[in-house]
C-alpha positions in Angstrom: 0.0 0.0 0.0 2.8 2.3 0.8 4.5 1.5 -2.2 1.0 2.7 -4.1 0.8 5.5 -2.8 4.8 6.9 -2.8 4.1 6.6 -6.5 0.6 8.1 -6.7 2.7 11.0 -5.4 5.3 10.9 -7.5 2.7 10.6 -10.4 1.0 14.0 -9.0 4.2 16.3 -8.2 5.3 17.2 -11.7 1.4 17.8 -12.4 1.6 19.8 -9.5 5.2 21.7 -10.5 3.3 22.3 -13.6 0.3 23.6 -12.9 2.4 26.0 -10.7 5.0 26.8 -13.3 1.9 28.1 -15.4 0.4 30.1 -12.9 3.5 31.9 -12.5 4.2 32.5 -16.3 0.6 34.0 -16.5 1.6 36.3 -13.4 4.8 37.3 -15.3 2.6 37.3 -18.6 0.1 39.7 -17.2 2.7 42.2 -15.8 4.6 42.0 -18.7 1.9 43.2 -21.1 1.0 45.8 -18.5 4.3 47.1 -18.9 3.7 46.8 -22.4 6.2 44.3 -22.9 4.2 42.8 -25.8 6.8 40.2 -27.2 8.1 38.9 -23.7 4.3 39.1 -22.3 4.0 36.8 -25.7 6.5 34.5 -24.8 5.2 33.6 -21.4 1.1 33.5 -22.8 2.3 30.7 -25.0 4.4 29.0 -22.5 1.0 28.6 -20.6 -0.8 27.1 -23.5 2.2 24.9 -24.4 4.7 24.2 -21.9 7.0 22.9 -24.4 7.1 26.1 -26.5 10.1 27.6 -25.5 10.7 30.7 -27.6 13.6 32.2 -28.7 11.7 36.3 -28.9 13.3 39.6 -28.1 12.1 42.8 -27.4 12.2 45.1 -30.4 13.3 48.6 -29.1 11.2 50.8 -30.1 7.8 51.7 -31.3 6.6 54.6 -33.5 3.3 54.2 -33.0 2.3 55.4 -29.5 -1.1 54.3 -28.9 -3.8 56.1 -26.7 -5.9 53.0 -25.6 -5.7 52.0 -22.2 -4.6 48.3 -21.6 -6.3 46.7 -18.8 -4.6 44.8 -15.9 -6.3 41.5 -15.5 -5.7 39.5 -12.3 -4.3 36.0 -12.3 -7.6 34.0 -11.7 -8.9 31.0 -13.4 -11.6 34.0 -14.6 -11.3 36.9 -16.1 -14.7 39.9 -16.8 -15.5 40.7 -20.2 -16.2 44.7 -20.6 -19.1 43.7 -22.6 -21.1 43.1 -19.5 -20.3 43.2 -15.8 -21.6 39.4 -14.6 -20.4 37.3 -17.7 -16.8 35.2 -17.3 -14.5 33.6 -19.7 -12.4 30.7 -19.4 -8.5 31.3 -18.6 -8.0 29.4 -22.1 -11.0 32.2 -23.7 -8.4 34.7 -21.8 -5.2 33.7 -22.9 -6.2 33.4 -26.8 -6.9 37.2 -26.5 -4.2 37.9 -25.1 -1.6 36.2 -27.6 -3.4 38.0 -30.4 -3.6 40.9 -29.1 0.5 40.7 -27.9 0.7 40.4 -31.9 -1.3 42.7 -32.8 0.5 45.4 -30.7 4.1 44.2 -31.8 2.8 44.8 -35.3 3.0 41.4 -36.1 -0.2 41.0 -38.4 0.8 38.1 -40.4 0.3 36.2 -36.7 -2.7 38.6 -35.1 -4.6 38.3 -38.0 -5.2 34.2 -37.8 -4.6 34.7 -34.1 -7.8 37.5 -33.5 -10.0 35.3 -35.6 -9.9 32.6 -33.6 -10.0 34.7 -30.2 -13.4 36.3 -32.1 -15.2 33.0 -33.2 -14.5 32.1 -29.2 -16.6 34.8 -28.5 -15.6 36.1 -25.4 -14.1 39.8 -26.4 -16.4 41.8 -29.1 -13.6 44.2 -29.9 -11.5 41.8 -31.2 -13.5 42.2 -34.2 -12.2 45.9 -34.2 -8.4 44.9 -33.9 -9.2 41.7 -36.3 -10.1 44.7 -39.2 -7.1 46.7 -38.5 -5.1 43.9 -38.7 -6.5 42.9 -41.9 -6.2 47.2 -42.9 -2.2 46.5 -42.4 -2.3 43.4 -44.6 -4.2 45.6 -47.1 -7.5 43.9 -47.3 -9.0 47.0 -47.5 -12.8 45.1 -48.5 -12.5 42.7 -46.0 -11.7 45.0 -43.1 -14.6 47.7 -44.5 -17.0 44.2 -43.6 -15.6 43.6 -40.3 -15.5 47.0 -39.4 -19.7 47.4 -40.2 -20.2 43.8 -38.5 -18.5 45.6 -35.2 -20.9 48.7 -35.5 -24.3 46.5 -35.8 -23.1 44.8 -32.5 -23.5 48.6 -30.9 -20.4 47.5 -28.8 -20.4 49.7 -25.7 -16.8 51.1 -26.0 -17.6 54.1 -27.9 -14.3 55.3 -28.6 -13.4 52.3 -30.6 -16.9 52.3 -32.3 -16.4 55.6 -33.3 -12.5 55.3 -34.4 -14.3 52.0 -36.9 -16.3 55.1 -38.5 -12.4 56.5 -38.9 -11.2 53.3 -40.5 -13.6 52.3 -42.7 -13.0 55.9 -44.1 -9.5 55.5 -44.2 -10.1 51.8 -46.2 -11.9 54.0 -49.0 -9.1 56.4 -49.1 -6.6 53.4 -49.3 -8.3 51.8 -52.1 -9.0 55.3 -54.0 -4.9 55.9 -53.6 -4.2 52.7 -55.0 -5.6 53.9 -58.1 -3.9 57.6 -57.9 -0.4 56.2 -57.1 2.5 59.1 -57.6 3.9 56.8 -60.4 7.2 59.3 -60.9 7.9 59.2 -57.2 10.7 56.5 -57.0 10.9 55.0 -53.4 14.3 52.4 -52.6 14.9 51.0 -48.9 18.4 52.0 -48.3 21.2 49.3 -48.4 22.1 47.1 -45.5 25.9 47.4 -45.0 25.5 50.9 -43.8 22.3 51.9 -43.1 19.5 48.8 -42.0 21.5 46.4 -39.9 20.5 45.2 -36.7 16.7 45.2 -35.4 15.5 48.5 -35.9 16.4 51.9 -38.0 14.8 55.1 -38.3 15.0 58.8 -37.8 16.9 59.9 -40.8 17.2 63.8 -40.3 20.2 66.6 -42.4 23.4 67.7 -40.9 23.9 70.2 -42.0 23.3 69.2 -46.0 22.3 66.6 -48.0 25.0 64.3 -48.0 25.5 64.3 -44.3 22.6 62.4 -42.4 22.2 61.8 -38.8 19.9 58.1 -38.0 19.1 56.0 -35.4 19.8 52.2 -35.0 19.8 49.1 -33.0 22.5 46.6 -33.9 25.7 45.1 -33.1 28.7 47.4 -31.6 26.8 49.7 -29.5 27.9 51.7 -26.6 27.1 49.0 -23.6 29.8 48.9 -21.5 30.7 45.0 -20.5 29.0 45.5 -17.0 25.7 46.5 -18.9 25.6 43.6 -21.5 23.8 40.6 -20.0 24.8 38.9 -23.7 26.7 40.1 -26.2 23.4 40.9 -28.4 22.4 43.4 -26.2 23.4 45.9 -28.5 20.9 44.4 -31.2 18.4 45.5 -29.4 20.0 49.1 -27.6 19.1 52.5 -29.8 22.1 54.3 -30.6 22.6 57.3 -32.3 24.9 57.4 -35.7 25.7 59.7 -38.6 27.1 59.0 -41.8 28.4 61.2 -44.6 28.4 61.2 -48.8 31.1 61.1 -50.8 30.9 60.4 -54.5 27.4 59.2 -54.3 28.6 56.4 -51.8 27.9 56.4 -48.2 30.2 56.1 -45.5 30.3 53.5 -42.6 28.2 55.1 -39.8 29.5 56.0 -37.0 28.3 55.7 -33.6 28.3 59.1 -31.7 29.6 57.3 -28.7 29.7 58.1 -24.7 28.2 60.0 -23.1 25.4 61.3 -26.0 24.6 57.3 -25.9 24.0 55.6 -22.8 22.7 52.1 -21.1 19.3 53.8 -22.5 17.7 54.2 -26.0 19.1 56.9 -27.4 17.6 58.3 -30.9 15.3 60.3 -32.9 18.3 63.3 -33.0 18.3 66.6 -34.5 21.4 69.2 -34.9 21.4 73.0 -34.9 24.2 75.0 -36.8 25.8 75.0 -32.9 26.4 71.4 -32.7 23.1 71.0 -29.9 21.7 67.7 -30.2 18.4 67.4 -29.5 17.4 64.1 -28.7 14.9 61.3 -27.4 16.0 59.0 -24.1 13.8 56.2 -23.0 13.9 52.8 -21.1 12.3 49.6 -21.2 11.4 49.4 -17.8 9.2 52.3 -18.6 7.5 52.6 -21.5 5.0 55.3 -20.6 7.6 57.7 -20.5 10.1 59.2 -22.5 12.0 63.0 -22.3 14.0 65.2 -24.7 17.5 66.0 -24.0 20.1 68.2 -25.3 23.8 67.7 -25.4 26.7 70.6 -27.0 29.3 69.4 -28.8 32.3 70.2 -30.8 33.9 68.3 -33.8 31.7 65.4 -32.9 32.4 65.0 -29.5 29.7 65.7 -27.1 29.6 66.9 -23.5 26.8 64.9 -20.9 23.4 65.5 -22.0 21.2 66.9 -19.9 17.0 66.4 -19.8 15.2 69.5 -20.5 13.1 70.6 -17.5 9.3 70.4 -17.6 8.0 72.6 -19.8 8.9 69.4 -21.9 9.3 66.8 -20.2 6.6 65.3 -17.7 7.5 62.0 -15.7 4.9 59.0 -16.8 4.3 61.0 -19.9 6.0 61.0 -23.7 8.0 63.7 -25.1 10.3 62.3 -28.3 10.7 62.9 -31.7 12.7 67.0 -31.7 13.2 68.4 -34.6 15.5 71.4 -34.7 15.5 74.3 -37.4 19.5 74.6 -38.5 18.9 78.5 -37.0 18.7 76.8 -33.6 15.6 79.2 -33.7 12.5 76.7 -32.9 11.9 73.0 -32.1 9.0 70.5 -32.9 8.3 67.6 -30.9 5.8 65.3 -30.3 4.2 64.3 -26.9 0.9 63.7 -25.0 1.7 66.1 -22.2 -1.6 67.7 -21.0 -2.8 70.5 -22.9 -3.3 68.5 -26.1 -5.9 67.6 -28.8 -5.1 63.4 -27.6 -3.0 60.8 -28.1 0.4 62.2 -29.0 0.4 65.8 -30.7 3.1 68.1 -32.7 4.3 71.1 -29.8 6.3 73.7 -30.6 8.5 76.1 -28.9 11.3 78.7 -29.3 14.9 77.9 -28.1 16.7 80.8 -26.0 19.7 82.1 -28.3 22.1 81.4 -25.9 21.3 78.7 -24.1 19.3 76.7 -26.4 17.4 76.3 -23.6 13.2 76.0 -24.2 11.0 78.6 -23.6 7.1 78.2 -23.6 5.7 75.2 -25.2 2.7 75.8 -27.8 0.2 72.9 -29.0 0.3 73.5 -32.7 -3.9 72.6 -32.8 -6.0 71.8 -35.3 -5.9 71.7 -37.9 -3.2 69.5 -37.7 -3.7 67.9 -34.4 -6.6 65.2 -34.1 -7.3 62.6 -30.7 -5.2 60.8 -32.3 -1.6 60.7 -32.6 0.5 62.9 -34.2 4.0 62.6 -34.4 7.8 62.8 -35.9 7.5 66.6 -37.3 9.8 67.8 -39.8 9.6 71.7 -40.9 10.6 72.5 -44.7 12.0 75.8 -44.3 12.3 76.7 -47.8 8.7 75.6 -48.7 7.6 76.8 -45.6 5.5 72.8 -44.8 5.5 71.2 -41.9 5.7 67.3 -42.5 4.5 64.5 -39.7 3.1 61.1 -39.0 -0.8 60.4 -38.0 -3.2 58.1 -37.3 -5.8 60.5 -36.8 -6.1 62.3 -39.8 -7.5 59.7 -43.0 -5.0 57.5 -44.3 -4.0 54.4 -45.5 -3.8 52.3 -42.0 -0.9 53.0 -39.4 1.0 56.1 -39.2 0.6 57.9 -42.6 2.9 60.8 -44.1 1.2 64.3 -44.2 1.8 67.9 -44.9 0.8 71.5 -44.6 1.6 74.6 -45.1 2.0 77.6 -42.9 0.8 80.9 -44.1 3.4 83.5 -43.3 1.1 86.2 -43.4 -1.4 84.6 -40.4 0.9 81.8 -38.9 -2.0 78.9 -39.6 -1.8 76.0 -41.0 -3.3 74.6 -43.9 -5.1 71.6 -43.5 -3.3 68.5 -43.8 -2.5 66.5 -47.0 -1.8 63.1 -47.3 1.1 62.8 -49.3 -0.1 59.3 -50.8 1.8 56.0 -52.0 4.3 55.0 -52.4 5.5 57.1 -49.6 2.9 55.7 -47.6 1.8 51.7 -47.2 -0.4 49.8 -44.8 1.8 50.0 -42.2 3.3 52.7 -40.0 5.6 55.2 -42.2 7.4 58.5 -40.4 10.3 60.6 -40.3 10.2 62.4 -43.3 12.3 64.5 -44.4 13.2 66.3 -47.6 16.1 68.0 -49.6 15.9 71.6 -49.9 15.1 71.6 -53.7 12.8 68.7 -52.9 14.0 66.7 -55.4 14.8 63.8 -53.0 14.4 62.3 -49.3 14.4 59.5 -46.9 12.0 58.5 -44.3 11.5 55.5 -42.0 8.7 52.4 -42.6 8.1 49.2 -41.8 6.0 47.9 -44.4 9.0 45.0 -44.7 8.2 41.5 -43.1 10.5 41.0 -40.6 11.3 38.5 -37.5 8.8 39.4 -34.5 6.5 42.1 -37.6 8.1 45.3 -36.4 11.4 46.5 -37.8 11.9 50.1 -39.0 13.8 50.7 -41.9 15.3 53.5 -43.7 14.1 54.7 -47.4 14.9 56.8 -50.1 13.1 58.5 -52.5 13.2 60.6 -55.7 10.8 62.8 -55.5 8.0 63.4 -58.6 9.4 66.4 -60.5 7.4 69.4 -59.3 5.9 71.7 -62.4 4.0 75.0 -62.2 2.5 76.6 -65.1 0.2 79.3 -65.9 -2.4 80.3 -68.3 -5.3 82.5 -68.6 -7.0 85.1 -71.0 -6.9 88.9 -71.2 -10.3 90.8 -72.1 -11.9 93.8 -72.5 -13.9 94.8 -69.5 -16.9 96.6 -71.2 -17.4 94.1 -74.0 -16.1 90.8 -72.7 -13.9 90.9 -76.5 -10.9 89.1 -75.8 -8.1 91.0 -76.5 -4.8 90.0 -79.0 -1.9 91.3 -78.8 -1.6 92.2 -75.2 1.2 92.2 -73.0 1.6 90.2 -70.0 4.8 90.9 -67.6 5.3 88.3 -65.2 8.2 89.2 -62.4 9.5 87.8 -59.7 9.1 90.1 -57.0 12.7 89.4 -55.0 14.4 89.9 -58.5 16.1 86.9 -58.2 15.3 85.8 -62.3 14.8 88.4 -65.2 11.2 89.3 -66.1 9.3 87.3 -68.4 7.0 89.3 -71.2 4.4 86.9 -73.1 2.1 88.4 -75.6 -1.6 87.1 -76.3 -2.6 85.2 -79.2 -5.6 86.3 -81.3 -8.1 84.7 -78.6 -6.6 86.8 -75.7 -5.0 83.6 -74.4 -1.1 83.3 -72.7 0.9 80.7 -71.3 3.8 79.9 -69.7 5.5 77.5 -67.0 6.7 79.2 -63.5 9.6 78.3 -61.6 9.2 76.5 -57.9 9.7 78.7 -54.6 9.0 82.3 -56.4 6.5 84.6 -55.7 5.3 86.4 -58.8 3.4 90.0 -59.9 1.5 90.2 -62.8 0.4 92.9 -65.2 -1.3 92.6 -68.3 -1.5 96.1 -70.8 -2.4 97.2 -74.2 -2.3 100.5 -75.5 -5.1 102.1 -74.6 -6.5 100.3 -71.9 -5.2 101.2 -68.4 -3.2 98.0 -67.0 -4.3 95.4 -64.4 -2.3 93.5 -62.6 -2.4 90.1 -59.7 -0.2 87.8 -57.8 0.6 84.1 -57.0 3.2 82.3 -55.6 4.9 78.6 -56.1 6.4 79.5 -52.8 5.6 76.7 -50.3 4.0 74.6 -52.5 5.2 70.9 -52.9 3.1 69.2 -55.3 2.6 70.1 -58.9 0.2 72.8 -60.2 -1.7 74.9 -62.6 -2.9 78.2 -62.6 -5.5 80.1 -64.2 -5.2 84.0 -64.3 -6.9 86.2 -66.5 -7.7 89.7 -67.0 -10.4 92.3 -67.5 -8.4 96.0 -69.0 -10.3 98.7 -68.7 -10.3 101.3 -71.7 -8.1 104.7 -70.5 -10.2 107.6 -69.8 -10.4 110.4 -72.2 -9.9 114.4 -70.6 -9.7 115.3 -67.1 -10.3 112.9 -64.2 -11.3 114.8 -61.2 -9.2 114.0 -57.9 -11.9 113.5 -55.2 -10.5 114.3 -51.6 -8.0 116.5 -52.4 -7.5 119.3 -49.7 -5.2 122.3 -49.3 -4.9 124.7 -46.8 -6.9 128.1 -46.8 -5.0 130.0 -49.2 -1.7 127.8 -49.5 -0.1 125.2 -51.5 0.2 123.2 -48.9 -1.3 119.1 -49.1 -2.7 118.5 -46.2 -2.7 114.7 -44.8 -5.6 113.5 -46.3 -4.8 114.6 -49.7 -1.5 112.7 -49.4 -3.8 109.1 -48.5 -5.7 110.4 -52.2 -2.4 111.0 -54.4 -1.3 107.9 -53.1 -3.6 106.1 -55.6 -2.9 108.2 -58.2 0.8 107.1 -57.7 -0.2 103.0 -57.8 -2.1 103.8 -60.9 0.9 105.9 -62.8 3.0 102.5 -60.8 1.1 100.1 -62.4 1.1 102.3 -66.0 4.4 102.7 -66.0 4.0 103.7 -70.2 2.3 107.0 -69.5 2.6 110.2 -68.7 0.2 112.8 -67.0 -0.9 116.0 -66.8 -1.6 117.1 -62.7 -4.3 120.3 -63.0 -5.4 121.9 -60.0 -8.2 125.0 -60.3 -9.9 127.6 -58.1 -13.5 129.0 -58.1 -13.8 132.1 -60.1 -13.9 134.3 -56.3 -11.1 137.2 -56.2 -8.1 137.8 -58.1 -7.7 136.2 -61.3 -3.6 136.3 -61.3 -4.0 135.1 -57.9 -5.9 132.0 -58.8 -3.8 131.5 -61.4 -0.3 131.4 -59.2 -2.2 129.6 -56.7 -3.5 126.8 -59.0 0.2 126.7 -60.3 1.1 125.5 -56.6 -1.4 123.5 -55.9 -0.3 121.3 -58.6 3.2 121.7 -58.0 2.9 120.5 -54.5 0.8 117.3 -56.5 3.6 116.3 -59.1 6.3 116.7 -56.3 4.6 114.4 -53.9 4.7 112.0 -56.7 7.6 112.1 -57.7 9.0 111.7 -54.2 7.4 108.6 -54.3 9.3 107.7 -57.2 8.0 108.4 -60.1 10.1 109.8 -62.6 9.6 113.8 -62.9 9.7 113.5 -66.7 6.1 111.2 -66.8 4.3 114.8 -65.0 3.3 118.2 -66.2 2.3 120.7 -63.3 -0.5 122.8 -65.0 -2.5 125.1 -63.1 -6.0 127.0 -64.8 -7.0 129.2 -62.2 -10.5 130.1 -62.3 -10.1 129.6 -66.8 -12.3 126.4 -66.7 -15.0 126.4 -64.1 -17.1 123.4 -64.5 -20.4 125.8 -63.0 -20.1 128.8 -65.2 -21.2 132.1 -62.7 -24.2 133.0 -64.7 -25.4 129.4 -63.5 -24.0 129.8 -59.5 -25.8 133.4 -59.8 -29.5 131.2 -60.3 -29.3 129.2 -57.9 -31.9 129.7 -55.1 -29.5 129.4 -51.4 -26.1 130.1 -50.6 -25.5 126.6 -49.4 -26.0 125.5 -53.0 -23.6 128.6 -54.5 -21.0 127.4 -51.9 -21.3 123.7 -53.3 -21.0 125.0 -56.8 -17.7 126.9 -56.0 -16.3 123.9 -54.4 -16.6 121.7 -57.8 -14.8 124.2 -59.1 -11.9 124.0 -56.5 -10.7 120.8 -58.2 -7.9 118.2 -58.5 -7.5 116.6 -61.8 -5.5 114.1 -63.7 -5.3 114.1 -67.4 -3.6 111.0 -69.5 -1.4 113.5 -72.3 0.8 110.4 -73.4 1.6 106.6 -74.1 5.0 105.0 -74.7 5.4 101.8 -76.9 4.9 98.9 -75.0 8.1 96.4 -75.3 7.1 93.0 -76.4 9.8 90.6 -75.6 9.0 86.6 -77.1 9.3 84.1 -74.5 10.7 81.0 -76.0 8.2 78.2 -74.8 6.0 80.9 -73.2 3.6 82.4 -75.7 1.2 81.5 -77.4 
């Protein structure tokens, strides 16, 4: 009997030992993915399912996509409550399932969630897994598919409304995905870069200038990082440590990067750098340990050696929240960031905020807003200076699925934003695409993706691209104003207004109409004349913009006036020749219009009423529009275009047999003031020059 029952017990104890062993791997399971520790939390999940699936997994080191739903922490019990409602249970097996999808589905693995979340949502237990089953299936691009799953997940009326409401978003964004598939940028020319240099290791991203083109500052995770030997628990630590490295051009071939070594990188994750014209580097720090929080810091340097970085103080940086992802303008002027410190729109937004000139220190941060900020995230900013467009990642704004690409453009005159403009495949994929950047002649940049299948789904890569060539071009008509007629032969000056390229002259064709293409990064005045008609004129600018376009401008001319034009608001003082203020604010449109006609010439008349002297008059007249041509001309129009004339009281327009009838003083006194005039009258017209534009006219 004894003998029966020492090996009943034997029998039992590695039952026992193994029914323990999995209670503690979902303990560690469940803390791990609280931590957000998808891939280990993965490791232990399946280790409870199968205790003989020991897996070889890492943890990746980083993650673009900073997400604003809320994990819950579920205790280790054989039962676990479903949010749907309060009193129903699911199984520990219901439990785990979930969970191992969901570990994939957060580690971007969707060639595993996607199999994974269908069979957690045929088990029935979770109704939003049909939400992160769609997505999943959006990353794999089956756009149709997910558009169903998405609608089946609405009809349940699940009773998390935020992701009900961000299904509305998706199936929105599926339409756009499939429409873009059909409006590809054909000329734009996308490569990943190669792997000797640039993708090794687990992870790359955060290409950003030095300075130029051919000088580029990235971040990596690979072999040979900074880890001291006391840091490494195995000498693949680095593999999975962010470093910061730069690499230069010559002759079209890249160099071999070079880490920036201690102390700029550290035991932490160093990455997502920017540099001012200083040598600051502006950088994101963050651990694994805590992955709710990461902070900016800045270190100086010289000759590429850097001093001990320091974390900026909290106007950026918040413990428990994000702050990553600087980018610096080369004036050392302003920064960008990204980070879901209070005060924002949700999620992760784009903050800016101006850097003291001689400390580089921040001063007050600014949430940029809508239009470009959404409740969802928004991050890796990139400002264009020369186009004047800001560039960043979202997920809250339609797209394809992920993080998409988008741009807008800031209006110097208001400081607002445009609103945002997704800059389409191939830039952007199903998956999670950031950190662009772009050349100053925009001809070419790089930017980070990991639309690449890759061990554990999540590896960031760095790409190239040839950008589309950008083309302006502009036509339009000119016409006359009364009739409508179009009018031939016309002249149409187009000049760029910093003088930076010679003027270009196009002359109309027999139906009024002109063409012409227009360079990028100008900003351009208009005038369109013919003899005969007084000139018009309009503006536009390529300045800023970053995708081709055309433009339509035409004109209505006006036929010149014939004799005197009276000068309303003209004022003198009593007796003098002097212009008082207001009459200055009324000559100064007389100067745009002799500005804008620049081929004619005037004749400035002033008269008095026919009261007192008639030599007086006459001299005072003769001053009056003296005082008229030499304001002008200290405005800067040439003297030679002006003839002074003064007629005294020689051409009333109310004859004083006519003043002498009428019935009350007050109307006598308004008759003598018509007569007290200012007047312009056209006396002459130069040729106008007709230069041909080769390729411009037609």
């Amino acid at each position: 009997m004894m003998k029966k029952i020492i090996f009943l017990f034997f029998c039992l104890v590695p039952g026992l030992f193994l029914a323990q062993s999995k209670k503690l791997w979902l303990k560690q399971a469940d803390e791990l993915y609280v931590k957000k520790d998808y891939a280990s939390a993965l490791v232990y999940y399946k280790k409870v399912l199968d205790d003989t699936s020991i897996l070889n997994e890492s943890v990746l080191p980083y993650e673009t996509q900073l997400t604003n739903l809320k994990t819950k922490s579920f205790k280790d019990t054989a039962a676990v409550k479903v949010p749907k409602k309060a009193d129903e249970k699911v199984s520990k097996y219901h439990y785990i399932t979930h969970q191992i999808a969901m570990c994939y589905y957060f580690i971007h693995d969707y060639d595993n969630a996607v199999p994974q979340l269908m069979r957690s949502m045929n088990l029935g237990s979770y109704v939003d897994d049909k939400y992160y089953y769609a997505k999943a299936l959006m990353n794999k691009q089956k756009y149709n598919e997910a558009m169903d799953t998405y609608e089946a997940y609405m009809m349940i009326k699940p009773v998390n409304d935020s992701l009900y409401n961000r299904a509305q978003h998706e199936i929105a964004n599926c339409y756009y995905a499939l429409d873009s598939a059909n409006n590809m940028h054909k000329q734009i020319i996308v490569r990943m870069m190669d792997t000797l240099n640039f993708n090794r290791g687990t992870s790359n991203f955060a290409p950003v200038f030095w300075g130029s083109p051919t000088k580029l500052i990235f971040t990596s995770a690979r072999m040979g990082g900074v880890l001291t030997n006391q840091e490494k628990q195995s000498p693949e630590e680095s593999m999975y440590l962010c470093d910061l490295y730069w690499t230069e051009q010559h002759d079209g071939q890249w160099s071999k990067p070079h880490n920036f070594g201690r102390p700029l990188n550290s035991g932490f994750h160093d990455g997502a750098g920017a540099m001012d014209a200083d040598e600051i580097m502006y950088f994101t720090r963050w651990n694994d340990i805590n992955r709710n929080e990461s902070a900016i810091h800045m270190a100086r340097g010289k000759d590429n050696h850097f001093f001990e970085a320091q974390r900026l103080d909290q106007t950026i940086n918040l413990p428990n929240y994000k702050s990553a992802h600087p980018f610096v303008t080369f004036d050392g002027t302003t920064m960008f960031f990204s980070s879901n410190i209070p005060g924002g729109l949700g999620g992760m937004d784009i903050w800016y905020t101006k850097l003291d000139e001689e400390t580089g220190m921040p001063g007050p941060v600014h949430n940029l807003g809508a239009p470009i900020n959404t409740p969802g995230d928004e991050v890796t900013p990139y400002f264009h200076v020369t186009s004047g467009t800001l560039f960043f990642s979202s997920n809250g704004h339609i797209g394809m699925g992920g993080l998409d690409i988008f741009k807008s453009h800031l209006n110097p005159d208001d400081s607002l934003y445009a609103i945002p403009v997704n800059v389409g495949q191939p830039i952007n994929s199903s998956k999670d695409d950031a950190y662009y950047i772009l050349e100053r002649a925009q001809s070419k940049g790089y930017f980070a993706s990991d639309r690449q299948d890759c061990v554990g789904g999540h590896c960031y890569d760095i790409y190239e691209f040839d950008n589309e060539k950008i083309e302006f071009d502009l036509s339009g008509h000119v016409y006359d104003f009364d009739s409508g007629d179009p009018i031939a032969n016309a002249l149409v000056t187009i000049k760029d207004v910093h003088g930076e390229t010679e003027p270009l002259y196009l002359q109309t064709n027999d139906e009024g109409f002109y063409s012409t293409p227009l360079e990028p990064d100008k900003e351009y005045f208009l005038k369109a004349q013919k003899k005969s008609y007084l000139a018009a004129m309009a503006n536009l600018a390529t300045l800023g913009l970053t995708a081709s376009q055309h433009f339509d401008q035409d004109f209505n001319l006006s036929k010149q006036p014939t004799g005197d034009v009276v000068i309303e608001g003209i004022e003198y003082d009593l007796n003098k020749t002097t212009l008082r203020p207001a009459s200055k604010l009324v000559l100064d449109k007389v100067y745009d219009l002799l500005h804008l006609n620049d081929n004619l010439s005037m004749e400035i008349n002033a008269h008095t009423d026919t009261r007192g002297n008639d030599k007086y008059n006459m001299k005072l007249s003769d001053g009056r529009a003296k005082s008229c041509v030499d304001y002008l001309v200290s405005k800067g129009i040439p003297k030679s275009r002006l003839i002074p004339v003064g007629y005294g009281e020689t051409k009333p327009l109310i004859s004083d047999e006519e003043i002498a009838k009428m019935a009350t003083d007050e109307e006598k006194e308004l008759a003598h003031q018509h007569n007290r005039r200012t007047a312009f009258r056209i006396i002459g017209e130069t040729n106008l020059k007709i230069i041909q534009a080769s390729g411009g006219v037609n």
